[in-house]
PAMIGU-172822 format. One record per residue: residue number from 1; chain; x, y, z of N, C-alpha, C, O in turn. Coordinates in nm, 2 decimals. Each point is the difference from the previous one (the first is absolute). Layout:
<kolvos>
- i  ch  n_xx  n_yy  n_zz  ca_xx  ca_yy  ca_zz  c_xx  c_yy  c_zz  o_xx  o_yy  o_zz
- NUM  A  X  Y  Z  X  Y  Z  X  Y  Z  X  Y  Z $
...
</kolvos>
This chain:
<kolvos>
- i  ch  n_xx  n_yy  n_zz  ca_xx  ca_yy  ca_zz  c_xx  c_yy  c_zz  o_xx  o_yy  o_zz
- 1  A  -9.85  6.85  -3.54  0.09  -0.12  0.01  -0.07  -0.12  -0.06  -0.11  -0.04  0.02 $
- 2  A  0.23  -0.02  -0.13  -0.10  -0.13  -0.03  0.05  -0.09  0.04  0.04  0.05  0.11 $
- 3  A  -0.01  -0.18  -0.12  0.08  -0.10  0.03  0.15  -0.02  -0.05  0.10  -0.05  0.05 $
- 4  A  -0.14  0.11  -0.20  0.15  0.01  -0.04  0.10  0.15  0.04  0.12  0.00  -0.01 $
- 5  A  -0.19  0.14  0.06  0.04  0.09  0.02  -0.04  0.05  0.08  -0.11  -0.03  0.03 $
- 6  A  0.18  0.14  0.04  -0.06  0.09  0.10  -0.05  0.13  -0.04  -0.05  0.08  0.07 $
- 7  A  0.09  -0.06  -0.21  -0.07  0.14  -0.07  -0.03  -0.03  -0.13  0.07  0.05  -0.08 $
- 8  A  -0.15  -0.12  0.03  -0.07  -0.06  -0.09  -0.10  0.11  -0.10  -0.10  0.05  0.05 $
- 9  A  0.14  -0.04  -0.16  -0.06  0.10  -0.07  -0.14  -0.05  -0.05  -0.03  -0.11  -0.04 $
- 10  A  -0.06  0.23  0.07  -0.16  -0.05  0.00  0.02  0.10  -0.12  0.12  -0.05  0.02 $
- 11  A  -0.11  0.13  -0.10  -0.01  0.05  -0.14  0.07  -0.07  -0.09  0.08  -0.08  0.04 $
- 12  A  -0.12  0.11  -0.16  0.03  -0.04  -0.14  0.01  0.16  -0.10  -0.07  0.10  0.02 $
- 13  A  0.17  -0.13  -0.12  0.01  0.13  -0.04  0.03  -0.03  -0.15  0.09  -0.07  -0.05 $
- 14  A  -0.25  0.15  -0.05  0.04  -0.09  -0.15  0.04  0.19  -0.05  -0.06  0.11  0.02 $
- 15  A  0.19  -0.15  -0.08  0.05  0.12  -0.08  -0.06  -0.02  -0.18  0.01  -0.11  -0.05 $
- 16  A  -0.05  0.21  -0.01  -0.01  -0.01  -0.11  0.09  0.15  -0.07  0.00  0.12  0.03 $
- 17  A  0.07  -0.20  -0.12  0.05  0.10  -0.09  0.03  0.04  -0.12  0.04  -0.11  -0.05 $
- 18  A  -0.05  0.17  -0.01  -0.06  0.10  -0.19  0.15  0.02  -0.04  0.09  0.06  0.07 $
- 19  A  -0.08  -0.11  -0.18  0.09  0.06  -0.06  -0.02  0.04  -0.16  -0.08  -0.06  -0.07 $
- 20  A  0.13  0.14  0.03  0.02  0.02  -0.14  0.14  -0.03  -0.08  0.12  -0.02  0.04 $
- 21  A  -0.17  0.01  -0.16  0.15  0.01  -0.08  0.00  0.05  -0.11  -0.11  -0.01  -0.06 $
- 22  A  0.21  0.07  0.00  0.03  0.08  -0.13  0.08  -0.04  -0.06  0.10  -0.03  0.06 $
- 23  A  -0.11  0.01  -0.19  0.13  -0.07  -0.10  0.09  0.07  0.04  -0.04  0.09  0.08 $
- 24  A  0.17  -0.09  -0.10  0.11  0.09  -0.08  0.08  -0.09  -0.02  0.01  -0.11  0.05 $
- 25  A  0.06  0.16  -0.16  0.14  -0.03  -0.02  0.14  0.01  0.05  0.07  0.10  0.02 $
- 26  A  -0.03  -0.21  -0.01  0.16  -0.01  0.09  0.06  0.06  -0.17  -0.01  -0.02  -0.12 $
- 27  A  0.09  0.11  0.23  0.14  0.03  -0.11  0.06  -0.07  -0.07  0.02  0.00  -0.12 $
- 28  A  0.03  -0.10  0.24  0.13  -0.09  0.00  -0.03  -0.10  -0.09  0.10  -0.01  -0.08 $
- 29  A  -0.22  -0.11  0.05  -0.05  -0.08  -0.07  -0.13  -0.01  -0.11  -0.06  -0.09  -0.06 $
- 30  A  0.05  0.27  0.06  -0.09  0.00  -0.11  -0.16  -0.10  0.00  -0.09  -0.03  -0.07 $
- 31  A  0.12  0.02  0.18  -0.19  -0.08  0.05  -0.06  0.08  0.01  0.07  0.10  -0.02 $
- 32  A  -0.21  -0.07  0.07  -0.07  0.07  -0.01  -0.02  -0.12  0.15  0.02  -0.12  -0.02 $
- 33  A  -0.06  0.19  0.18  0.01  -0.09  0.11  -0.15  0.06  0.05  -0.09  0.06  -0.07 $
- 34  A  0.09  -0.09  0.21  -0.17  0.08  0.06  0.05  0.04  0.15  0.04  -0.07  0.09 $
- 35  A  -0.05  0.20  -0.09  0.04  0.03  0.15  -0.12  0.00  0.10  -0.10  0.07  -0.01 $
- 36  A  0.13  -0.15  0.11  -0.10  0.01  0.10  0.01  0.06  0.10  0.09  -0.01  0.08 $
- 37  A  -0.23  0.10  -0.07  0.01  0.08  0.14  -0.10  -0.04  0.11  -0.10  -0.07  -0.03 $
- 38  A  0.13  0.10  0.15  -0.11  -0.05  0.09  -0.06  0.16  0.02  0.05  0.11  0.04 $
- 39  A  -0.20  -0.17  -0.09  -0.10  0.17  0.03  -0.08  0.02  0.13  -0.01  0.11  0.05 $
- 40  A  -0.03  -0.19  0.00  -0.05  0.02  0.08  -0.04  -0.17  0.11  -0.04  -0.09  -0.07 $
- 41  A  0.06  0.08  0.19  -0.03  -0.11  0.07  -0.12  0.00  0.12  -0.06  0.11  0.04 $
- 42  A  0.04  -0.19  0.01  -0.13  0.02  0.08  0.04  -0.09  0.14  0.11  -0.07  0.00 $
- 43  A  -0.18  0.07  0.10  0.05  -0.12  0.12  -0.10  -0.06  0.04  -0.08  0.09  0.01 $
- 44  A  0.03  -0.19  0.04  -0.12  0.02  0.08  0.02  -0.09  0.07  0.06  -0.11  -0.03 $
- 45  A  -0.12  0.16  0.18  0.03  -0.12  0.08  -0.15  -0.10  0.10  -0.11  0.05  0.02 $
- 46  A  0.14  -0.16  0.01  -0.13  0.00  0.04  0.04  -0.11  0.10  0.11  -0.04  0.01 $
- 47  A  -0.22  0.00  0.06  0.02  -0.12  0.13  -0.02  -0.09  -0.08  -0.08  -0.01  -0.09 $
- 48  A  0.18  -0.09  0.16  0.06  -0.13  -0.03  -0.13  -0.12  0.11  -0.08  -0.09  -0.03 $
- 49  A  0.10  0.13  0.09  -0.07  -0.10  0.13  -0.09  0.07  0.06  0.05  0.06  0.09 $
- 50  A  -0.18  -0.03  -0.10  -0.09  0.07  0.07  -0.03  -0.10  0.10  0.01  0.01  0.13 $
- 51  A  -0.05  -0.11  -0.20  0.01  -0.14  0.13  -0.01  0.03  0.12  -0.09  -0.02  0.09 $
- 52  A  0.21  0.06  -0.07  0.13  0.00  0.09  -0.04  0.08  0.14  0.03  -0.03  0.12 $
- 53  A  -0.09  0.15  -0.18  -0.12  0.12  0.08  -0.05  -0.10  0.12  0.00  0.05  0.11 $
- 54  A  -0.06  -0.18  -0.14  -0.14  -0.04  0.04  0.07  -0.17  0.07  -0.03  -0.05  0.11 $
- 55  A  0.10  0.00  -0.18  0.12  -0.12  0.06  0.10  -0.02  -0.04  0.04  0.02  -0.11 $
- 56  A  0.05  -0.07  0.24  0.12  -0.04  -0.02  0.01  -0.14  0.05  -0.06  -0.04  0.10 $
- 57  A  0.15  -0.03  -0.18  0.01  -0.14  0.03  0.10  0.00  0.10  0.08  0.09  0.00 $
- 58  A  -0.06  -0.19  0.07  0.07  -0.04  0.10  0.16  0.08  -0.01  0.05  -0.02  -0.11 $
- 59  A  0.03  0.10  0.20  0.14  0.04  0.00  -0.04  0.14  -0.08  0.10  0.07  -0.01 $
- 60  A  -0.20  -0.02  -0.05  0.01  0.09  -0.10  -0.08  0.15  0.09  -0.10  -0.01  0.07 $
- 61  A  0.15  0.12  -0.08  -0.04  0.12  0.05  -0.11  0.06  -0.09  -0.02  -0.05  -0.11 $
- 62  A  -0.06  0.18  0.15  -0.04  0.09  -0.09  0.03  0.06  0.00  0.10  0.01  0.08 $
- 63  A  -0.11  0.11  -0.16  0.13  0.14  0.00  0.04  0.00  0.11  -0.03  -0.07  0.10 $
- 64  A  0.14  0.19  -0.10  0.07  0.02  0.06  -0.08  0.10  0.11  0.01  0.01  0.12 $
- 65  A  -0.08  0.07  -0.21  -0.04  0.14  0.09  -0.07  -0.07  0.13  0.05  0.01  0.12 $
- 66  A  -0.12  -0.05  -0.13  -0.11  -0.11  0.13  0.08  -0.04  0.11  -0.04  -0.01  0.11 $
- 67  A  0.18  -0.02  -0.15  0.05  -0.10  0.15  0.06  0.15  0.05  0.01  0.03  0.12 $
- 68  A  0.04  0.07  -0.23  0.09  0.14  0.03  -0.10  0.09  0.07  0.05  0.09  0.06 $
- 69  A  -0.17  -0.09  -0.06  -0.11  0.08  0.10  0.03  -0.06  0.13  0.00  0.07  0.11 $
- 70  A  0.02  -0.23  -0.13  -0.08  -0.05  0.20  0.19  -0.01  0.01  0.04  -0.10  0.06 $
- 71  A  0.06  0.20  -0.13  0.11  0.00  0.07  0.03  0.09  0.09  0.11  0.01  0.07 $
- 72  A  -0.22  0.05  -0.06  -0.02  0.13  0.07  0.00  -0.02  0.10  0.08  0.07  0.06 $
- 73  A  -0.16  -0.18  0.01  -0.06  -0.04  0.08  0.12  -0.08  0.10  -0.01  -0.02  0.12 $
- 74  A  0.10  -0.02  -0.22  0.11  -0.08  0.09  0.15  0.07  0.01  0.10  -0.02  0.08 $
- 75  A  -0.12  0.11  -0.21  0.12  0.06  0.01  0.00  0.12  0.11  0.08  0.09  -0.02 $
- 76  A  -0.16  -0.07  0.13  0.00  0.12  0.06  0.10  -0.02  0.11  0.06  0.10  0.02 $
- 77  A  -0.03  -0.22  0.07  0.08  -0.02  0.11  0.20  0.07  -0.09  0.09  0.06  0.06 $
- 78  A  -0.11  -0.12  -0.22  0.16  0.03  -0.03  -0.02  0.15  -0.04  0.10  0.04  -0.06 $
- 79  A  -0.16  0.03  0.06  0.00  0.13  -0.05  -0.08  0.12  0.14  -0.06  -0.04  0.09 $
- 80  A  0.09  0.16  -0.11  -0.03  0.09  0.09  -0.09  0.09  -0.01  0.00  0.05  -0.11 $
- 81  A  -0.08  -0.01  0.17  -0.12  0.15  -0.02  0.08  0.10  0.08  0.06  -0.01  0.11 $
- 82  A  -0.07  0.10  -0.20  0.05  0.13  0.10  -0.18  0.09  0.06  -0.11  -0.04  -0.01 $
- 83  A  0.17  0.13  0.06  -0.17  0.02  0.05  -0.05  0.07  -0.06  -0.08  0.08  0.06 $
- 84  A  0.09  -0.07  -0.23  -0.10  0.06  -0.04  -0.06  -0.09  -0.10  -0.03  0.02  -0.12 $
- 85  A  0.03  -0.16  0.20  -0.06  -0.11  -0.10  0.07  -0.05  -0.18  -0.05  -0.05  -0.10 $
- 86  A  0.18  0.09  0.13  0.06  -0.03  -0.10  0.07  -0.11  -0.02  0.05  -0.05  0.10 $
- 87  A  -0.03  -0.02  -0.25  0.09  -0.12  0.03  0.14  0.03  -0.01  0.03  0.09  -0.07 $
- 88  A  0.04  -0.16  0.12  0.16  0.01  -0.01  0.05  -0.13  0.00  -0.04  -0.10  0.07 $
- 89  A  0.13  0.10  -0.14  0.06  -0.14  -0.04  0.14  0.03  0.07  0.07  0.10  -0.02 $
- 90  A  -0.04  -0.24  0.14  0.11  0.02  0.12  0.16  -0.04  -0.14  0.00  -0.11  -0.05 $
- 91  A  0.09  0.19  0.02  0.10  0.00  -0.12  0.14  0.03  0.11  -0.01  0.06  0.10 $
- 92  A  0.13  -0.13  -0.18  0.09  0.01  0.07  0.10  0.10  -0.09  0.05  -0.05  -0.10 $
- 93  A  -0.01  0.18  0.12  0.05  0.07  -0.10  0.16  0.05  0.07  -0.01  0.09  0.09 $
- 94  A  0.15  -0.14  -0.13  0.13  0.01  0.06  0.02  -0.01  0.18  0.06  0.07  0.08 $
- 95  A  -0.16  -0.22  -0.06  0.00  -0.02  0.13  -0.10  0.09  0.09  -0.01  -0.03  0.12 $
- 96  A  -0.09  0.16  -0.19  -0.07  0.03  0.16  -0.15  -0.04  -0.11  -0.03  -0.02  -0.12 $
- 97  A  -0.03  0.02  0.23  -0.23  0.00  -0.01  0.00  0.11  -0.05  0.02  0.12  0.04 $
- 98  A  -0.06  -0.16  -0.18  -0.09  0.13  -0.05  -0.12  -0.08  -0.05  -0.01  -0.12  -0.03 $
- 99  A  -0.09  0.25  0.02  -0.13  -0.06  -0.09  -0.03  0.10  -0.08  0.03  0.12  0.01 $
- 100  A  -0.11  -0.22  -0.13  -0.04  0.09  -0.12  -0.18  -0.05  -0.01  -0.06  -0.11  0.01 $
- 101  A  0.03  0.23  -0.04  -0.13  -0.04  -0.03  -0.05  -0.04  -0.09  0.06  0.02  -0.10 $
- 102  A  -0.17  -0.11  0.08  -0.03  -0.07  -0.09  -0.15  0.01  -0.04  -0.08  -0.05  -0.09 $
- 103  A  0.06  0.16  0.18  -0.19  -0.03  0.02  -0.06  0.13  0.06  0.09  0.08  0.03 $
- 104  A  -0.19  -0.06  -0.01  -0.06  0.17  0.03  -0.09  -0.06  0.08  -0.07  0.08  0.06 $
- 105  A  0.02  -0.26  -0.03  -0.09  -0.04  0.02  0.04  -0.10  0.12  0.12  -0.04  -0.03 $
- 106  A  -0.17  -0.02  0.16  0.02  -0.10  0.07  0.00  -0.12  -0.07  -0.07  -0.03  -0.10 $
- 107  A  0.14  -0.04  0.15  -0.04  -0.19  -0.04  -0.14  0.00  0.02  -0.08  -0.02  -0.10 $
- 108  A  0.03  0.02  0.27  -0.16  -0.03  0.04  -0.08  0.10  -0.07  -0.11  -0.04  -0.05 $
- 109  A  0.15  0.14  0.04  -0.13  0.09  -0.09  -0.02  -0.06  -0.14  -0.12  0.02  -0.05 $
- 110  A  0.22  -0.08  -0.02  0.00  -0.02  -0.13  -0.06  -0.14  -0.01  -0.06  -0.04  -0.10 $
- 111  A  0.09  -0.03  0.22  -0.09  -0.14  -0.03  -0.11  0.00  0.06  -0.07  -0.10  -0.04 $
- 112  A  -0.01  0.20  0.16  -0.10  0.06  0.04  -0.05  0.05  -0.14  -0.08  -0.08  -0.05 $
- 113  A  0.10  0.19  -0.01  -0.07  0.01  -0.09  -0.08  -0.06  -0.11  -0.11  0.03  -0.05 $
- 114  A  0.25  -0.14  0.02  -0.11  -0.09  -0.09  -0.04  -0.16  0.06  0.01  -0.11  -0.04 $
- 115  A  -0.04  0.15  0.13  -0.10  -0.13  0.08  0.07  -0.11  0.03  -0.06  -0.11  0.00 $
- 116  A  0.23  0.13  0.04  0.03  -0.15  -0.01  0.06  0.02  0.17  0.06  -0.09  0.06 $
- 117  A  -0.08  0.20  -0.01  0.04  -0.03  0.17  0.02  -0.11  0.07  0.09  -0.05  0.07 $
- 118  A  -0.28  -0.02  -0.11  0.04  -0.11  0.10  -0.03  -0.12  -0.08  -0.10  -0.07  0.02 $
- 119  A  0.20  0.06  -0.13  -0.01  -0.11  -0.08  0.12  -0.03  -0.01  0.09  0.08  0.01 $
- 120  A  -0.06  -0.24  -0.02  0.14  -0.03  -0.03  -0.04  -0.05  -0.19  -0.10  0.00  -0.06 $
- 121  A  0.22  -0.05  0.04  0.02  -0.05  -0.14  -0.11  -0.14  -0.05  -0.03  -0.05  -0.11 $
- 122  A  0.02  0.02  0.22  -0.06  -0.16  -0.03  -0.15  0.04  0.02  -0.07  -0.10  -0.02 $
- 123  A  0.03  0.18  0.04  -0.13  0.04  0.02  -0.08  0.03  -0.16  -0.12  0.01  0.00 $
- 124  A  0.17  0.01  -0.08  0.03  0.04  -0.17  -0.01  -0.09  -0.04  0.10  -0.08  0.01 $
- 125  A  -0.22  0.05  -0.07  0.00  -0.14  -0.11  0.09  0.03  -0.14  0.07  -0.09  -0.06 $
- 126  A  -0.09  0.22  0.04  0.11  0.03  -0.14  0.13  -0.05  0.01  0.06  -0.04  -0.10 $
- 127  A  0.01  0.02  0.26  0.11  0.00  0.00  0.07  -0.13  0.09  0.12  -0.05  0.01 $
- 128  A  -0.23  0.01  0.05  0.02  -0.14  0.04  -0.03  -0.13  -0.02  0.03  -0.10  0.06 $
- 129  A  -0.09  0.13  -0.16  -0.03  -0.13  -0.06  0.11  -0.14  -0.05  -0.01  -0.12  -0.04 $
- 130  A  0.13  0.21  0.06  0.13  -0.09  -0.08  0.08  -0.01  0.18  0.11  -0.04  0.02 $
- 131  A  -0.17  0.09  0.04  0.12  -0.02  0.15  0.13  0.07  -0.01  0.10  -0.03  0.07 $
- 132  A  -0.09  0.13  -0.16  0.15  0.02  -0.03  0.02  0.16  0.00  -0.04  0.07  -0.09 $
- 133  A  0.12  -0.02  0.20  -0.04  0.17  0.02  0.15  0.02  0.01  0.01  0.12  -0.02 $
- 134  A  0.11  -0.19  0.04  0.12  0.06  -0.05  0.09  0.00  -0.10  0.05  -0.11  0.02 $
- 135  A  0.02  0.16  -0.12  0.09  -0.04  -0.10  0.14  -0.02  0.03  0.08  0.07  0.06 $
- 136  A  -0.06  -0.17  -0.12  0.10  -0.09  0.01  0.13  0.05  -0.05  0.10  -0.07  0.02 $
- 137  A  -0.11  0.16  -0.07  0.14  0.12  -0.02  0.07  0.02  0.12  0.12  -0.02  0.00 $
- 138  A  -0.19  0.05  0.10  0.03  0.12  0.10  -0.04  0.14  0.00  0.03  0.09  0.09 $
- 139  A  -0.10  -0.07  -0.21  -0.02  0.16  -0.02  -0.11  0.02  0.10  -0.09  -0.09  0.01 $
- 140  A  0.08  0.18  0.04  -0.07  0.06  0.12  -0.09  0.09  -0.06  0.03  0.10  -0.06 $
- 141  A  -0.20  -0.17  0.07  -0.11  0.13  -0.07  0.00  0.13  0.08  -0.04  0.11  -0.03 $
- 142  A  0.10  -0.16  0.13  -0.02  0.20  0.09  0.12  0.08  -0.08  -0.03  0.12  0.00 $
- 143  A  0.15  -0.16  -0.06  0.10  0.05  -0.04  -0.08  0.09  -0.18  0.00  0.11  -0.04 $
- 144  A  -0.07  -0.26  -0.01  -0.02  0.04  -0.12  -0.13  0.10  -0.01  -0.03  0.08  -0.10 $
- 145  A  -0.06  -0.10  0.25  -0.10  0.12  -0.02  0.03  0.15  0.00  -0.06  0.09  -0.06 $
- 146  A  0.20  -0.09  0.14  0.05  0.13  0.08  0.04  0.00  -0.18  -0.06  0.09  -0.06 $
- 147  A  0.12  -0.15  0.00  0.06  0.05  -0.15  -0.13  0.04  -0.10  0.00  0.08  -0.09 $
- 148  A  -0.08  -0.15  0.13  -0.11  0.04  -0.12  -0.06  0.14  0.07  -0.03  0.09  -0.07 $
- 149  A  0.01  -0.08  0.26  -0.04  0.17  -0.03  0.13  0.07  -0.03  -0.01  0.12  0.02 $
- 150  A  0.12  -0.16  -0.04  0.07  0.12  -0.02  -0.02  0.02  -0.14  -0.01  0.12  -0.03 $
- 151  A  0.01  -0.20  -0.08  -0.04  -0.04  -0.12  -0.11  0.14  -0.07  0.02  0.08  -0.09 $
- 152  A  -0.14  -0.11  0.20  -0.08  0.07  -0.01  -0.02  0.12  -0.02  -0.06  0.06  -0.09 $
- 153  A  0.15  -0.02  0.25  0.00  0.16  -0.02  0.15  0.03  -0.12  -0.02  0.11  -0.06 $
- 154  A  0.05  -0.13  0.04  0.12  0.00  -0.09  -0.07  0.05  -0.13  0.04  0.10  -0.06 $
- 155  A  -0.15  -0.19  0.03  -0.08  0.02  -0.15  -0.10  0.10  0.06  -0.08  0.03  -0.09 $
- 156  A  0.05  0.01  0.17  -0.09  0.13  0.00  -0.15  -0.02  0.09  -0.08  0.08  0.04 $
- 157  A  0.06  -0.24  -0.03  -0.09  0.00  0.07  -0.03  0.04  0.18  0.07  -0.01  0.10 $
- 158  A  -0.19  0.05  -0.12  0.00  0.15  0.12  -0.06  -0.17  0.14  -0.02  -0.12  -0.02 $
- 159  A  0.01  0.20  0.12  -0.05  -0.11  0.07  -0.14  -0.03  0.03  -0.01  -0.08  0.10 $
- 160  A  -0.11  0.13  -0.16  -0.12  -0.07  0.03  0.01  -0.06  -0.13  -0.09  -0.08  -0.02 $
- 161  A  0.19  0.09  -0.12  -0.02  -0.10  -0.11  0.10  -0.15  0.03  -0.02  -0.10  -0.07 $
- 162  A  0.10  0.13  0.16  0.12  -0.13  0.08  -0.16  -0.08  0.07  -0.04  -0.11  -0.03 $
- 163  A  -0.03  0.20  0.12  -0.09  -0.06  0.08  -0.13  -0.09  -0.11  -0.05  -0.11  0.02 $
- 164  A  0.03  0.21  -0.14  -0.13  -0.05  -0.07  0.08  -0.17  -0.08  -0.07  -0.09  -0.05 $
- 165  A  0.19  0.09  0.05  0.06  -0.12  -0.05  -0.01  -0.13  0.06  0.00  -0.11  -0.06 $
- 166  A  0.01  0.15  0.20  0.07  -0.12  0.12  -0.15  0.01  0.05  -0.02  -0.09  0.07 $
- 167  A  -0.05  0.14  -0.08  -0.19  0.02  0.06  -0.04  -0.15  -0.09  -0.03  -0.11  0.05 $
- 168  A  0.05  0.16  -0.21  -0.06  -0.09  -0.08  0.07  -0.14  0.05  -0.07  -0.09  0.05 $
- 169  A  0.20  0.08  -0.08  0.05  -0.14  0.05  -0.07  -0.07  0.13  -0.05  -0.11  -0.03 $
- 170  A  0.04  0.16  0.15  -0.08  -0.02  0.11  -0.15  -0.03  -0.04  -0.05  -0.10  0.05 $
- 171  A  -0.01  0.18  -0.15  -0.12  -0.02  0.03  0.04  -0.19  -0.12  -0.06  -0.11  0.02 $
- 172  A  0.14  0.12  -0.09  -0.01  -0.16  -0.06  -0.03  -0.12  0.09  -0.07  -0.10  -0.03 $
- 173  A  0.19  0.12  0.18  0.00  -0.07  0.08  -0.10  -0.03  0.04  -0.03  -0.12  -0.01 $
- 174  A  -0.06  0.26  0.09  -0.14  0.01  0.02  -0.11  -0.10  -0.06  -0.05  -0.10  0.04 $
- 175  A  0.04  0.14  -0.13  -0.05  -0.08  -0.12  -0.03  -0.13  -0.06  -0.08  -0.07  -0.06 $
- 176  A  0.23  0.06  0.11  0.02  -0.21  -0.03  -0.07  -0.07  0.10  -0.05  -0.11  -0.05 $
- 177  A  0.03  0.13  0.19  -0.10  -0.02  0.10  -0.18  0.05  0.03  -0.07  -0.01  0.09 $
- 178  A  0.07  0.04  -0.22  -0.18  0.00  -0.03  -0.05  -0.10  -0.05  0.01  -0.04  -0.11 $
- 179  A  -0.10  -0.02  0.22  -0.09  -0.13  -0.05  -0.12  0.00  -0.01  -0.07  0.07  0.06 $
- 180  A  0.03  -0.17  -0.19  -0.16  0.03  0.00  -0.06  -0.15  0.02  0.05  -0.11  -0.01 $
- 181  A  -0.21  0.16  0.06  -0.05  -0.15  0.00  -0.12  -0.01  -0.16  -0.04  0.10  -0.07 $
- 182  A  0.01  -0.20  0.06  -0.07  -0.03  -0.09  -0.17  0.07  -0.01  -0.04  0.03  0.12 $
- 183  A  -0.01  -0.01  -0.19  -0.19  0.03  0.04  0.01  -0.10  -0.12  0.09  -0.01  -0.07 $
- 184  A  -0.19  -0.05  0.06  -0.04  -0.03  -0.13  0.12  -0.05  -0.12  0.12  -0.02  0.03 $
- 185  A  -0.18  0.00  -0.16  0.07  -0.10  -0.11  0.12  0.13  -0.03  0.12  -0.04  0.01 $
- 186  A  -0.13  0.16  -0.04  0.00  0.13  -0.06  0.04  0.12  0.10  0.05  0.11  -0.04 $
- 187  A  -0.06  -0.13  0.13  0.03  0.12  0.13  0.12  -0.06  0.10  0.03  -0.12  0.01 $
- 188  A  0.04  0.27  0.06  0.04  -0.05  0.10  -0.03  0.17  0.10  -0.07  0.09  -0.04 $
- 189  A  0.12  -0.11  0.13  0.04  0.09  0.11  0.10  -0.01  0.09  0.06  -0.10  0.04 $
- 190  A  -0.04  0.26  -0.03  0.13  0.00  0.09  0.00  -0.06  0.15  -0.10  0.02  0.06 $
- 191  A  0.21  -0.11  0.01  -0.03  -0.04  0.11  0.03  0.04  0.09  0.11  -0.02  0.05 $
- 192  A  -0.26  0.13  0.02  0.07  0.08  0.12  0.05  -0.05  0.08  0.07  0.07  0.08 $
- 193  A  -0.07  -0.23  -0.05  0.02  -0.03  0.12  0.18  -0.03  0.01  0.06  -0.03  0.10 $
- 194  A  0.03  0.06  -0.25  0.11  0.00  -0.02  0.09  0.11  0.08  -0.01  0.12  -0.03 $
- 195  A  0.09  -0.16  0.14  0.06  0.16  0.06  0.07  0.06  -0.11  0.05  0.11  0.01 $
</kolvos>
């Protein structure tokens, strides 16, 4: 989220494209013209705001993925476990309760797993630095995480590569809360005394 949007594009995308051309002659006016073809094009894309990773200015979010992990954590009261630790999303289908699964995994096991149990959002320097943890749409990150794993398994990813994904995100979080103190002009160290 920036100030001016709530889904703010952090990529940039430069297309390059090749063409050729070959004389010929038009029938009709006896010119001799140049037909152009497009041979081949390229895409590339790259980050716009790396910045952005590390601060946000006031009203402005970091991705999206970060507030959609610790949605886990809040979206469990609206959603259901059946008992074999599965998620279910509570859906209203021609008036009765049905649920559809969304997950193979608990809410607590999944935010257990990657170390954020007993952390809230403000605890993340990556993510609190701007004071700003909801979007101003209304779109719900528990709604859009449940869509990115379905996303997932959709494209084939199996679930310790869903887990090696949302691990690395976590360990960013992790991460942004490592402090060091000074030794000398040239050195530092890590500061154990940092929980």
């Amino acid at each position: 989220r920036t100030v001016r949007n709530d889904n703010s594009s952090r990529f940039g995308k430069y297309i390059e494209m090749n063409f050729s051309s070959t004389p010929f002659s038009s029938p009709t006016n006896q010119t001799e013209e140049a037909k152009i073809s497009l041979v081949g094009a390229s895409v590339e894309t790259y980050l716009l705001e790396k910045v952005r990773l590390v601060h946000q200015s006031i009203g402005e979010r970091n991705y999206h993925i970060f507030y959609e992990l610790f949605s886990l954590k809040r979206g469990v009261d609206s959603y259901v476990q059946d008992g074999n630790d599965n998620i279910h999303d509570k859906v209203e289908i021609e008036g009765n309760d049905e649920t559809s699964q969304i997950a193979n995994e608990s809410n607590a096991s999944l935010v257990d797993k990657f170390g954020l149990l007993n952390y809230d959002m403000e605890d993340f320097r990556m993510i609190s630095n701007s004071d700003t943890y909801d979007r101003r749409d209304g779109v719900s990150d528990f709604d859009t995480f449940r869509d990115l794993k379905r996303a997932m398994n959709i494209m084939g990813f199996t679930k310790p590569e869903q887990n090696a994904v949302l691990g690395v995100t976590a360990a960013l979080l992790h991460a942004s809360n490592v402090t060091f103190h000074e030794i000398g002009e040239v050195e530092c160290a890590l500061d154990m005394d940092n929980p």
